[in-house]
N, C-alpha and C positions, 0 to 999 in steps of 0.2 A: 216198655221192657221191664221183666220182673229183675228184683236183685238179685245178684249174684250169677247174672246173666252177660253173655256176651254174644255179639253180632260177629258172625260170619259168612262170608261170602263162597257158595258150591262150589266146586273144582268143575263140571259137567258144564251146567246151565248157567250161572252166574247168580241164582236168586240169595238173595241174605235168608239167615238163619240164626236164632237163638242156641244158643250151647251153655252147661255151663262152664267156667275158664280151668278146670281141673282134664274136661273132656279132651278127645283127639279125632273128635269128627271131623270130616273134610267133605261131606257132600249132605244135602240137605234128604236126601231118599234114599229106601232101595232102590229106586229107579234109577238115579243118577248113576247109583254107585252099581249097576250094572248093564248102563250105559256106556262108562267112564272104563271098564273090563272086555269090551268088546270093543272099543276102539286101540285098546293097548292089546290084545290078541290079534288084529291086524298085523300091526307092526314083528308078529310074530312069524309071520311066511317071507320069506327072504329068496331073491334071488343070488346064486353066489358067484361070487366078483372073480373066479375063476374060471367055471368050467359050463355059466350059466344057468346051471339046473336049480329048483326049487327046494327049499328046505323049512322046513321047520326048527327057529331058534331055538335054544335051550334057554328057562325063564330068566337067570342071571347074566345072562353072556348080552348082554346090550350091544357091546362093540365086535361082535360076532361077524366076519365076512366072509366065513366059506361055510361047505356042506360039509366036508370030514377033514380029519388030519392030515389028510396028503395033499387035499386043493391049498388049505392053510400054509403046507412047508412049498407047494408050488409056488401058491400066490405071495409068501413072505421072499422067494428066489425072484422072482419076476420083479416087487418091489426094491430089491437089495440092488438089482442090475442097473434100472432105470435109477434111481442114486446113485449109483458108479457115475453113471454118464452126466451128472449134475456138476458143475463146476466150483470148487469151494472159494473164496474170493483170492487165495493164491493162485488158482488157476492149474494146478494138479487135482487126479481124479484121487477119491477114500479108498484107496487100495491103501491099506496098512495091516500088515499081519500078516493073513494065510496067501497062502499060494491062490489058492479056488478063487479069492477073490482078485487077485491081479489076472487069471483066466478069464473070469467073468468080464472085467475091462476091459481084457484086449477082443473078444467076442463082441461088449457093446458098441467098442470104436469101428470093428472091421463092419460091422451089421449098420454102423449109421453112414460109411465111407466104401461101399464093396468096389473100389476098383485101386489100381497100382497109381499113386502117385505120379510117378515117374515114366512108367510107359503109356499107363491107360487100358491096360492087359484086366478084362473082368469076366471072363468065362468060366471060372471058377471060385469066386467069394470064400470059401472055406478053405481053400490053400495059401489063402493072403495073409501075412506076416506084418505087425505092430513093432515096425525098429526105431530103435532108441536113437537117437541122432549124435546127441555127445557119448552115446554107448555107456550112459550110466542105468541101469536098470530100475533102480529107487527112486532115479527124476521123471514121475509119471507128468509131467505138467504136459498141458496138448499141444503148446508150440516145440516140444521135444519130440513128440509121438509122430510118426509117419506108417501111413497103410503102400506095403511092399511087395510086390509078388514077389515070389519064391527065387527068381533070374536076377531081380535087380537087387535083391536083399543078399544075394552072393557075391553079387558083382561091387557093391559098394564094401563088403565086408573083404575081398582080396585087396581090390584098392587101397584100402585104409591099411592092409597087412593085419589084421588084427580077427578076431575070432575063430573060427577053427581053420583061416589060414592062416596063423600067426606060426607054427611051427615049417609048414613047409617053405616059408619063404625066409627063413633064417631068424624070425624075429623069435626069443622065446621068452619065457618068465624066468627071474631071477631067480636063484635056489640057496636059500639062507643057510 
C-alpha cells in the first residue's frame, strides 16, 4: 500500500480498493458504480398500496406508497380507520377530537359486528346503530359499545325514558 493511502471495501462487489483518506469514493468502478444505479432504479417502479396500479417513485420520496395525492389521502383514511379499531391498553377506541373520527369508529365497529346484538336482525348493516350502554358518549371503551338495530336502539332508549323519549314521557332537563 503506498502512503497516504487507505483500503476500502466497493458498495456493489465487495472487492477493496485504495483511496486516498481526503476522498469520498465508495465503489472501486464505473462499473460498480452503474451497477449499484440500476439496482436502485429498480426500487423505483412501485406498486401502490392503494388502488394497485404501477408507478414510478419520485427520486427522494423513499417512503413513498401511493401513485398521486388522492390514493395517499385514501390510503392515509383507510390507515386512520383500521387504528380506530386497534385497542389502546385502556381498552377505549383514539377517537379524540373531531366528529369524522368518532364516524369512522362507529363505521369500523358496525363493519367488524354487522348484526343487532340483541335480536340478530342483519339485513341491513348500514342502518345498524353503535349505543352507548351507560349513555355517556365520550366512554368509547368496547365493553360500553354495543351494535343495535334501529328497533331495539328505540326500544332500550324509551325504557330507560331517556333520549329523545325523555320529554314525552314526563322526564325533562332541568332549566337553570
Amino acid at each position: 500500500m503506498r502512503p497516504n493511502r487507505e483500503t476500502r471495501a466497493c458498495l456493489t462487489c465487495g472487492k477493496t480498493f485504495e483511496v486516498q483518506p481526503h476522498q469520498t469514493k465508495r465503489f472501486c468502478s464505473n462499473v460498480c458504480v452503474g451497477r449499484r444505479a440500476a439496482t436502485r432504479k429498480a426500487d423505483m417502479i412501485r406498486q401502490c398500496e392503494h388502488c394497485g396500479k404501477t408507478y414510478k417513485r419520485h427520486a427522494g420520496r423513499t417512503k413513498q406508497r401511493s401513485c398521486s395525492n388522492g390514493c395517499a389521502r385514501r390510503l392515509g383514511r383507510e390507515t386512520r380507520q383500521l387504528n380506530l379499531a386497534i385497542k389502546n391498553p385502556a381498552g377505549s377506541f383514539r377517537v379524540r377530537g373531531s366528529t369524522r373520527a368518532a364516524k369512522s369508529a362507529t363505521r369500523t365497529i358496525r363493519e367488524a359486528h354487522p348484526w343487532c346484538n340483541r335480536c340478530g336482525w342483519r339485513d341491513e348493516p348500514e342502518v345498524l346503530h353503535v349505543h352507548h350502554r351507560d349513555r355517556d358518549r365520550k366512554n368509547n371503551r368496547l365493553a360500553n359499545l354495543e351494535v343495535l338495530c334501529p328497533n331495539c336502539h328505540a326500544i332500550d332508549h324509551l325504557r330507560a325514558k331517556d333520549g329523545p323519549f325523555s320529554i314525552r314521557t314526563g322526564k325533562s332537563k332541568k332549566v337553570a
